[in-house]
N, C-alpha and C positions, 0 to 999 in steps of 0.2 A: 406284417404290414410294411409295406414300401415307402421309403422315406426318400419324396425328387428333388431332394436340393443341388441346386446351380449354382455355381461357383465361377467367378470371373477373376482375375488376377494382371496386375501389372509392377514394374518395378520402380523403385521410388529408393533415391540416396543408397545404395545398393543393399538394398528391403524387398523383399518382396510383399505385396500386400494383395490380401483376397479379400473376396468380397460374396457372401453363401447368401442364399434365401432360401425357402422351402424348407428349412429342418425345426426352426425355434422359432415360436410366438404366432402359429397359421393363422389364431382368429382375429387377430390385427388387422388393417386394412393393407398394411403394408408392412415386414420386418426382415429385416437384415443383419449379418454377422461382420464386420469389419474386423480383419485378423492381420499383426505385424509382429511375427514375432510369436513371444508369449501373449503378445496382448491382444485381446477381445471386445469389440465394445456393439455390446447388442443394442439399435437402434428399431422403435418401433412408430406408427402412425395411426391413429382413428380420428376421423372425422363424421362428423353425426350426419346423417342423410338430408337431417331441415335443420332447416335455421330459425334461432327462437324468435315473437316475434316482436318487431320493433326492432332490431338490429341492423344498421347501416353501416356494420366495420364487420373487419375479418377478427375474431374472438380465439386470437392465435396462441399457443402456450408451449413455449419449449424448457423441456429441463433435463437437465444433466447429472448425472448421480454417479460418485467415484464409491463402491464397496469396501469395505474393509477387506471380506473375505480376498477380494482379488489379490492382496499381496501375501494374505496368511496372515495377517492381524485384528485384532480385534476393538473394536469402539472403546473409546472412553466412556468418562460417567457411567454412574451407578446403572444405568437402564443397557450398557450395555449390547447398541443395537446404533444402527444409522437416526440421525436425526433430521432438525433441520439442516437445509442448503449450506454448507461452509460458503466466505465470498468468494471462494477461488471456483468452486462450482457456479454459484451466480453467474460470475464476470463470464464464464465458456457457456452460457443458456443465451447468456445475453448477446453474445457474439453469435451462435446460431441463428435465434431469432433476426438478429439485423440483414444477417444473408439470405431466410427463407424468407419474411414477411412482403417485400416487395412483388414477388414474384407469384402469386396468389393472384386471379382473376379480382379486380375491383369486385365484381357484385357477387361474389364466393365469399355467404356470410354464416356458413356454419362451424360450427365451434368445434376444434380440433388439435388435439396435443398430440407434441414431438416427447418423445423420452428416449432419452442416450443414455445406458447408462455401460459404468466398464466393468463388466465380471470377471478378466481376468490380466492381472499388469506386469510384465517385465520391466522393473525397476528403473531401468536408464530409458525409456522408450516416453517421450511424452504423449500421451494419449490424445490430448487435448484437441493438437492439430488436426485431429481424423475425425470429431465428434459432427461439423457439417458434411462431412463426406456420408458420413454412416446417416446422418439423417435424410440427405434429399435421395441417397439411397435407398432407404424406406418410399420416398414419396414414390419414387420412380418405377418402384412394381409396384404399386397401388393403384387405386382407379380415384384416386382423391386427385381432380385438377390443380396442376404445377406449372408453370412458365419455365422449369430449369430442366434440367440437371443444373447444380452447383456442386461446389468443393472450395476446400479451402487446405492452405496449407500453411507454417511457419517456415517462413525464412530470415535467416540470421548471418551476417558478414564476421565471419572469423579469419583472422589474418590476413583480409584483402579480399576471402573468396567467398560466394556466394554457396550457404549449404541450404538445404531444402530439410524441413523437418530435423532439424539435430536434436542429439540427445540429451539430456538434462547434462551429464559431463562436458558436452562441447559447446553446451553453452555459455561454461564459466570465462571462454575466451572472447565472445563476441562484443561487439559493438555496436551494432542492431537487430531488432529484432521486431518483425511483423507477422502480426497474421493477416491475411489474404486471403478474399472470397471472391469469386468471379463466376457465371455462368464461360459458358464457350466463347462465348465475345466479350463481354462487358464487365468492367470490375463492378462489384458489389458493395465490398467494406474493406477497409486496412482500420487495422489498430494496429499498436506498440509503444516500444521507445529505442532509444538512440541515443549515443554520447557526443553529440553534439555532429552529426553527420551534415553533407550538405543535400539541398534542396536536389541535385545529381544523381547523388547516390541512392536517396533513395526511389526517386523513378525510377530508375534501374531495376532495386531490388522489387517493384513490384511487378513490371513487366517479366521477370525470370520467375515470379512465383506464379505469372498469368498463365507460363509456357505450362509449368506441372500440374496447374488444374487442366488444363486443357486436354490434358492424357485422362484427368480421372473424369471429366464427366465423358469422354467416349468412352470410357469403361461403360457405365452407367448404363449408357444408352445401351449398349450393347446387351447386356443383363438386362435392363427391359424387355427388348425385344426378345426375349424367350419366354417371357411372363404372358401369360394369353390374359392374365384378370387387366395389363396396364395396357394393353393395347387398347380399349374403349374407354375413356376418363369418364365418369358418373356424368347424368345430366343432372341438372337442376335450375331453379329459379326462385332467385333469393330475394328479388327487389321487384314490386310491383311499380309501375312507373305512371304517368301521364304524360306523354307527349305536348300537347297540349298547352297543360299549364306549365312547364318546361319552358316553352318555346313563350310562353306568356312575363313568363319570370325574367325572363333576358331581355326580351325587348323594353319591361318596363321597369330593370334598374341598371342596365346595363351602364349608361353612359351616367345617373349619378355615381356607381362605383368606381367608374375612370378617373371622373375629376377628382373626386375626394381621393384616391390614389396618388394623383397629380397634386394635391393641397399642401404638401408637405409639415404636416403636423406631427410637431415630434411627442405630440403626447397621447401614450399608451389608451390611455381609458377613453379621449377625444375620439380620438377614431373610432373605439370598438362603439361608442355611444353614437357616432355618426354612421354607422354601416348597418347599426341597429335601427335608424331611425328611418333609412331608405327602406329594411325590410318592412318593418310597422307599417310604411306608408303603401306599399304593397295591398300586406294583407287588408289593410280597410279598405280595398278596392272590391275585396269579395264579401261576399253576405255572410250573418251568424253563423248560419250552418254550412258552407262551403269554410270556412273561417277553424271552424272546428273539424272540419274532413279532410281538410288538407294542411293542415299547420305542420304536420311532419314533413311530407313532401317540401312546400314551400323553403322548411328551413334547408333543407340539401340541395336543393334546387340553388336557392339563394348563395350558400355555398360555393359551389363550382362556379355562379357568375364572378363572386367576389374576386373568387382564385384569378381564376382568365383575364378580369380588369388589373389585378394589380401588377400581373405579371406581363400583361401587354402595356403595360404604362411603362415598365420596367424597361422592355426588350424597344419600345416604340423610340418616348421619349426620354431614356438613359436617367430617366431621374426614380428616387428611391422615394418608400413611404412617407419618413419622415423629411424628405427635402435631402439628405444628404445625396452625394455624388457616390459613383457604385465603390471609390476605394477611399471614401473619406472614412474614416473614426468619429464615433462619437465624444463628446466634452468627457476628457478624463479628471477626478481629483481626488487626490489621496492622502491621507493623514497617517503616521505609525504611534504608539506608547500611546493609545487613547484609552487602552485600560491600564489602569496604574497598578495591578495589583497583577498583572499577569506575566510571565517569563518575556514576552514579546506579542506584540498585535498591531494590528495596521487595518483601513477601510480602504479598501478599494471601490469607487464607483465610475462607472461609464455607462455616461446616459442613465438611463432607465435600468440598469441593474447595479447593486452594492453587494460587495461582502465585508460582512467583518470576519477578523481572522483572527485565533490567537494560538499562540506558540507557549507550550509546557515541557519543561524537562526533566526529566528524571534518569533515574538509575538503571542498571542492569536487571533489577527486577522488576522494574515497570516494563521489559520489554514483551512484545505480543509471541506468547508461542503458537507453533501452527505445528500439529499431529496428524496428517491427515493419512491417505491410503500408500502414496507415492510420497511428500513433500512432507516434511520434518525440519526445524531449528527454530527461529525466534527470528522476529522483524523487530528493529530498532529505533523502525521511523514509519510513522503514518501519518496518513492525513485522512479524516472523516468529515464529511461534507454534507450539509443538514438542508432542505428544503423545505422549511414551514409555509402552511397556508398562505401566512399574513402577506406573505414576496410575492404574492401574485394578486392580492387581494380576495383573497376566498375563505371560504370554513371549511375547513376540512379535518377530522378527526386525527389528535394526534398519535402516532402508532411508532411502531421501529422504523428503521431506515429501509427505505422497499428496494426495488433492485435498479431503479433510475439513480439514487444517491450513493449505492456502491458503487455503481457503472461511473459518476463521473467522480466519485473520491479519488476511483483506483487511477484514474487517467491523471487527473490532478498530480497525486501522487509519485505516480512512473516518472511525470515529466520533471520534479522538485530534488527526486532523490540522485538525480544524475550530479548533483553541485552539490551537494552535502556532501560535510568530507568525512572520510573514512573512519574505522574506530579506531585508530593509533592517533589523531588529531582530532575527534571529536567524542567525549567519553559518555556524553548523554544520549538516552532515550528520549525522542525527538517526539511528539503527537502536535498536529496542527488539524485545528478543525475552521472551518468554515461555512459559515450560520452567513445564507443568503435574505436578505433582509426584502430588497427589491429586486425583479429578475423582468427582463423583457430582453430575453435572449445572451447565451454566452455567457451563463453565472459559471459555468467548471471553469472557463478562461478565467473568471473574474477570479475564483478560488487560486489559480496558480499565482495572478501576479497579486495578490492576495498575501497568498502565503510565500513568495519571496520576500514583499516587505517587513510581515510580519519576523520571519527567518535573520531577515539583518537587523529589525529593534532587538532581538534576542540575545545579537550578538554572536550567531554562528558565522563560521568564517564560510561562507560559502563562495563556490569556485568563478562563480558570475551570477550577476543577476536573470530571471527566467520571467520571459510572461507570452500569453497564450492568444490566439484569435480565432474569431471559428468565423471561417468563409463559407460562403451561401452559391449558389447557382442558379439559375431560371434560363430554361430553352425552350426553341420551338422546333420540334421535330420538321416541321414542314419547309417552314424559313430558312431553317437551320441559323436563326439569331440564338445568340447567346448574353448571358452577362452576367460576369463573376462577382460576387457582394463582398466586401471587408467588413467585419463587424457585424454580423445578418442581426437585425431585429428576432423578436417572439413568432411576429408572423411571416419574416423571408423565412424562416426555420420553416415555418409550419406549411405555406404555400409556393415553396419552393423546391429544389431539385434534388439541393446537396446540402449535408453538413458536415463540413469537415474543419474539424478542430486542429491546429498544430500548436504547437509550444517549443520555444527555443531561445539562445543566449543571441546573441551577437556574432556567435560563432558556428551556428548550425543549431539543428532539429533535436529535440530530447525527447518529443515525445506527438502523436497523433492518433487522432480516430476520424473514420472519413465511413458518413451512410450514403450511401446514392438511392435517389427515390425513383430511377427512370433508367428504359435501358440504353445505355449505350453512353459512356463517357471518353469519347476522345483522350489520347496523350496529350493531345495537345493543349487542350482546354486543363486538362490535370496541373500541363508546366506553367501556364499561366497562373492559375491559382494557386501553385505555390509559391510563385518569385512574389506577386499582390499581398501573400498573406508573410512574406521576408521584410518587405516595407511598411504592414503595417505592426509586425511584430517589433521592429527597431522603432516606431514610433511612439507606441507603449512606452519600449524601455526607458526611451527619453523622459516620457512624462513623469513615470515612478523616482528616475530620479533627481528629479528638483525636487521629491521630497527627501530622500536617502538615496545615498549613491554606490554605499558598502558599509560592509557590517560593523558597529559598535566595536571599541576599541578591546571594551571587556566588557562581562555581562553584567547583568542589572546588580544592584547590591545587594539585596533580598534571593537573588539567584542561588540553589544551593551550589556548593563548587564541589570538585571531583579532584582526589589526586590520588596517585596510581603510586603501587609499591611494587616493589619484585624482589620475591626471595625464593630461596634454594627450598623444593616442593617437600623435602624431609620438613618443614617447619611447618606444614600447614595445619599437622593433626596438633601441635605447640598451640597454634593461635587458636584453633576450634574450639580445642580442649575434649574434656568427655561429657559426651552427652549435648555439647555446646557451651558448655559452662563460662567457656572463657573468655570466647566472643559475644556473647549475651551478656559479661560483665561489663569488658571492654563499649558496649553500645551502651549500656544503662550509663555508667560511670561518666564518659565521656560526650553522651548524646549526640554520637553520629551513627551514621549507617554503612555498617562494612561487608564487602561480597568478594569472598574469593571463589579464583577460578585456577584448574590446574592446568598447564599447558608446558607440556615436554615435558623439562624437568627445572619447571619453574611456575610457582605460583603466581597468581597478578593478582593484587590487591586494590579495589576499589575502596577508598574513603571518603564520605559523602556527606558533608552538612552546610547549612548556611551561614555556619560562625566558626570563622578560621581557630580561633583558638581550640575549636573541639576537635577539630581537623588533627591540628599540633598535638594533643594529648594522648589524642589515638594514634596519631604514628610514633610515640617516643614510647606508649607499650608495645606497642608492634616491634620494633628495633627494640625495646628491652626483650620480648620472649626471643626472637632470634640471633639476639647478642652472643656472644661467646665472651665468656668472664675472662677476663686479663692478668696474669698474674704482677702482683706490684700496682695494679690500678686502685684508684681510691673512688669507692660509691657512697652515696644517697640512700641509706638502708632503713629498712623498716623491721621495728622488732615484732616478729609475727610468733613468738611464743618464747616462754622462760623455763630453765630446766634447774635443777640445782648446781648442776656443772658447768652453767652458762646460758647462753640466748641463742636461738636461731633467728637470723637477721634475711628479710629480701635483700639482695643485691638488684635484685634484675628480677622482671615479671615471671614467675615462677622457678625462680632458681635463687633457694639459699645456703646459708654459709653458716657454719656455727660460731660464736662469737666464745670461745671459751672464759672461764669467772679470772683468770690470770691473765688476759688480754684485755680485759675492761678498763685498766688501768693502773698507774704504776705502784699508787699503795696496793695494801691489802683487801680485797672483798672480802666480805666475810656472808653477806647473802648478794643475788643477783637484783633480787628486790630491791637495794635499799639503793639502787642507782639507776635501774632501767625499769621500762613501765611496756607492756606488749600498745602495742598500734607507733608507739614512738619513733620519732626519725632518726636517723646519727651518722653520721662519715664512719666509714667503716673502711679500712687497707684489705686490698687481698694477699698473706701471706702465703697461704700456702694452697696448692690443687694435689690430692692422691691420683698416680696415674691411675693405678688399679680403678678403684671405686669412683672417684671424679670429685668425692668432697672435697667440699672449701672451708681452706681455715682464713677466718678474719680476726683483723685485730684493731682494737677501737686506741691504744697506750701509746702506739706508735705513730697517732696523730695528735699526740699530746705532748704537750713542755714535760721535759723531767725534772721532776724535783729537785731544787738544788741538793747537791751532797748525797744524792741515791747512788748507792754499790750497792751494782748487779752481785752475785751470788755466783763467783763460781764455776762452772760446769767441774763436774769430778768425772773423769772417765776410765779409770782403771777396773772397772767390772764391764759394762756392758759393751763401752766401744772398745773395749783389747778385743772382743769377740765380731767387729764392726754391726755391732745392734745399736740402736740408742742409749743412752740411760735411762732404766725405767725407776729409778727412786725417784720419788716428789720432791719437788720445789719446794722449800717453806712458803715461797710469793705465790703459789699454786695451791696451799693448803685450803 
């Protein structure tokens, strides 16, 4: 059997990369091998032939799936096998989907999944970058109708210079970092983050990432064109229409849609009950049963007038839904410590969206580990971002976090963690969440300056303050009018062009996601909308702070606090003990929480609790086990057991001394009992250290008064020391 796969290849960052069909996955509609390296990511396509019925949307599904086997490891948990989605798979589905979805014929309503997944990974290679490439690659020898080729690629500025695709290693030096989708013309999506870059640079970097798609979708095409199945794309007919009532629909709500566009009402539900009531007024124009034959139609129909009206009111008369102007801001006010019992929290509200925020700290074992196929260590800092029904006014079943609330946690997130400071200046485990209460557009912005207010009631010293804006677009291809939104409402979002989020200090970009809904977005129109979204990013800042302007001086009093040891790493199996013994006493005893870590050849010591004084007790046994006993020093001792020839006494946390029954004191003992009791305290001298052995001799007599009129005894040395031995005859005082 003949096996015809094609194989097309270009070079990338000096990579070569291929691109196979025809060997893996035939009965697909479409599937492809993208190869860099060791690494592989099979990309495949089916779309169903009909559409179910009642569907007026593209029922699109893309997912992403990194294998264990690909690196030669194997899953966690007991089952031992791939599970659900990790987010870091999510957020790469969710970025496909943003660059295929547009590009799908509007009335192309059958249901059809993308699956990328990577079966084979060279460790420093991110995969990720290639996962749109490999999918509209799928599309592109398929007969499933596409509007692309696309591609996508990361680009990252490392020492000044633009790299395309860098490896996980040379990403530790960058300073931005975007991913980039674009067909041949027209950008599609940017997402990332940035350490504070300016609005310059990164136009820049997207146009240099525009240049290297631009090689891979002629790749594409190219590899098509040797595909006889993608040379004829399927026919079909997914939407049965009426012209007719169509053209009946517009004429008779067209121009109440305008005005009421024009009314400038800033309130959410006004409108939607006033747009609802032109259609109602509509439908009682037709009879019971044309009422009930067409009430789907009618609503789509109605639909695309609404759209046309508001965004010709838009483009016409430069005035917005709610009355504002295209780069005003909505009324911002915000309050921080409005939960009293929490590390830090703050409300953010503008206009018609609120979040509350709250900021929790904790320890190095609160931090999030991540195992995955390629990516291993532990995050220090998150922010999880919750979308309840009630924010929007609806019922809807409560479930986990779907992949719209990772998609804008993680953005949240990226843009937050550029100003938190480091672990040598900040020793906690960071989690901010943010629980959207009301939302009519721009709750992820609302989550970031959200969560910087919350971040400064906590009292992190953060590097400046951060908050976010999501600008809107609305064009007319023919006019070619345009006009950029600041602050887009629910519905500029929804009947509009563009959504693009950014987030930044005062001092540059930390963080953005940009979806285009249409083809073709000018530079130029790009620079405008970023310098619009610079002004009203500083106009935020100002607002947030007249309530806070920088972080708490120290944190809350209830705060647990953290103080950091460092000893020589021979001491750490000392403090452990066996089994743990001794750090489980030390937590019990003391009631804090301690975590060591070994690094070079030094332990680090995390001490962790809300009441300083536990704090102090744990680090004074800490410094006793690592102590080195002194000779001539005088301790604090505990008698931890009685012999007949004396006491063994703690000096220091697990290091004792024998108190011998002639050292107890300057009369006679005659038992040990009848002066010392075991658990008892007592000042103890250290006389003496054996080199050999390391025991210690203590003496309790020679921190005592001598009795008036006591004669010492003596020493006789004409036997043992003529020989330089000691004297070994007894002492009568040692009897």
């Amino acid at each position: 059997m003949s096996i015809n796969a094609i194989t097309k290849s270009f070079e990338l960052n000096g990579q070569t990369i291929e691109i196979e069909t025809g060997k893996l996955a035939k009965q697909a509609d479409g599937s492809v091998v993208v190869k860099m390296g060791k690494t592989m990511l099979l990309a495949t396509v089916v779309s169903a032939q009909e559409a179910r019925e009642d569907v007026d949307f593209m029922p699109l599904s893309v997912d992403y799936k990194e294998k264990y086997s690909a690196t030669g490891k194997f899953p966690g948990g007991f089952f031992k096998r791939e599970g659900r989605p990790a987010e870091h798979e999510i957020l790469v589905s969710r970025l496909v989907d943003r660059a295929l979805r547009p590009l799908f014929p509007d009335d192309y309503h059958a249901e059809t999944q993308v699956l990328i997944q990577l079966v084979s990974a060279e460790k420093d290679i991110q995969p990720d970058a290639m996962a749109a490439l490999a999918a509209s690659a799928a599309l592109a020898v398929s007969d499933v109708p596409f509007n692309g080729p696309i591609s996508e690629v990361r680009i990252a500025q490392i020492n000044g210079e633009f790299v395309i695709n860098p490896t996980f290693s040379e990403m530790e030096e960058a300073n931005l970092e975007l991913i980039v989708a674009a067909t041949m013309e027209n950008i599609m999506m940017v997402e990332g983050e940035m350490k504070e870059v300016s609005e310059a640079t990164m136009l820049e970097a997207i146009k240099v990432a525009h240049d290297a798609i631009k090689v891979q979708c002629q790749i594409q095409l190219d590899l098509a064109a040797e595909i006889e199945k993608a040379q004829t794309k399927r026919e079909y007919c997914h939407e049965n229409n009426d012209e007719d009532l169509k053209a009946q629909v517009k004429e008779a709500t067209y121009q109440a849609c305008y005005e009421l566009a024009l009314s400038g009402n800033a309130d959410k539900a006004e409108r939607m009950d006033g747009f609802r009531a032109i259609r109602d007024a509509f439908m009682e124009t037709l009879s019971e049963e044309e009422q009930a034959e067409k009430q789907s139609l009618v609503k789509r129909y109605f639909h695309d007038v609404e759209k046309e009206a508001v965004r010709n009111a838009v483009l016409d008369e430069r005035v917005r839904l709610d009355g504002r102007k295209l780069d005003q801001i909505r009324p911002i006010w915000t309050e921080v410590d409005y939960l009293p019992a929490a590390h830090g929290s703050a409300i953010f509200t503008r206009g018609e969206t609120q979040s509350l925020v709250s900021v929790t700290l904790g320890n190095k074992m609160n931090a999030q580990t991540v195992d995955g196929p390629l990516m291993e260590g532990s995050n220090n800092f998150m922010l999880h971002y919750n979308f309840p029904a009630f924010s929007t006014g609806e019922v809807r079943r409560m479930m986990g976090p779907g992949r719209r609330e990772i998609g804008h946690g993680n953005l949240a997130e990226r843009a937050l963690k550029q100003v938190v400071p480091n672990s040598e200046d900040n020793p906690y485990t960071i989690r901010i969440v943010s629980d959207i209460l009301e939302s009519n557009g721009s709750s992820s912005m609302a989550s970031v300056c959200g969560g910087t207010l919350a971040l400064m009631d906590a009292g992190i010293k953060i590097t400046k303050p951060v908050s976010g804006i999501a600008m809107g677009l609305i064009t007319d291809t023919t006019t070619k009018k345009y006009a950029v939104l600041s602050d887009i409402l629910g519905d500029e979002d929804h009947l509009g062009d563009m959504d693009f989020k950014v987030t930044g200090t005062v001092d540059g970009i930390t963080a953005c996601q940009m979806d285009i809904k249409v083809d073709g977005l000018p530079y130029q129109v790009l620079e405008e909308a970023l310098e619009q979204a610079r002004m009203g990013r500083l106009h935020i800042l100002n607002e947030m702070a007249k309530t806070i302007d920088a972080p708490r001086e120290d944190y809350k009093e209830f705060v647990p606090r953290i103080e950091k040891m460092m000893i020589d790493k021979e001491f750490i199996g000392a403090i452990i003990g066996p089994g743990g013994k001794v750090i489980q006493e030390i937590q019990k005893e003391t009631g804090a929480t301690i975590i060591i870590e070994e690094e070079g050849n030094f332990g680090i010591i995390d001490i962790m609790s809300d009441d300083k004084p536990s704090i102090e007790k744990a680090k004074d046994w800490i410094k006793g086990i690592v102590a080195i006993p002194e000779l001539n020093e005088i301790y604090e001792g505990k008698v931890k057991s009685i012999v007949a020839f004396g006491a063994f006494v703690e000096i220091l946390p697990g290091k004792d001394g024998l108190l011998h029954i002639s050292e107890i004191d300057w009369k006679r003992v005659e038992k040990v009992e009848d002066v010392l009791k075991e658990g008892e305290m007592l000042q103890v001298k250290l006389i003496g250290i054996d080199d050999r052995t390391g025991k210690l001799k203590l003496s309790r007599k020679v921190l005592l008064d001598k009795p008036e009129g006591y004669v010492e005894r003596p020493e006789r040395s004409d036997r043992g020391n003529r020989q330089g031995r000691p004297d070994k005859r007894p002492n009568r005082n040692r009897d």
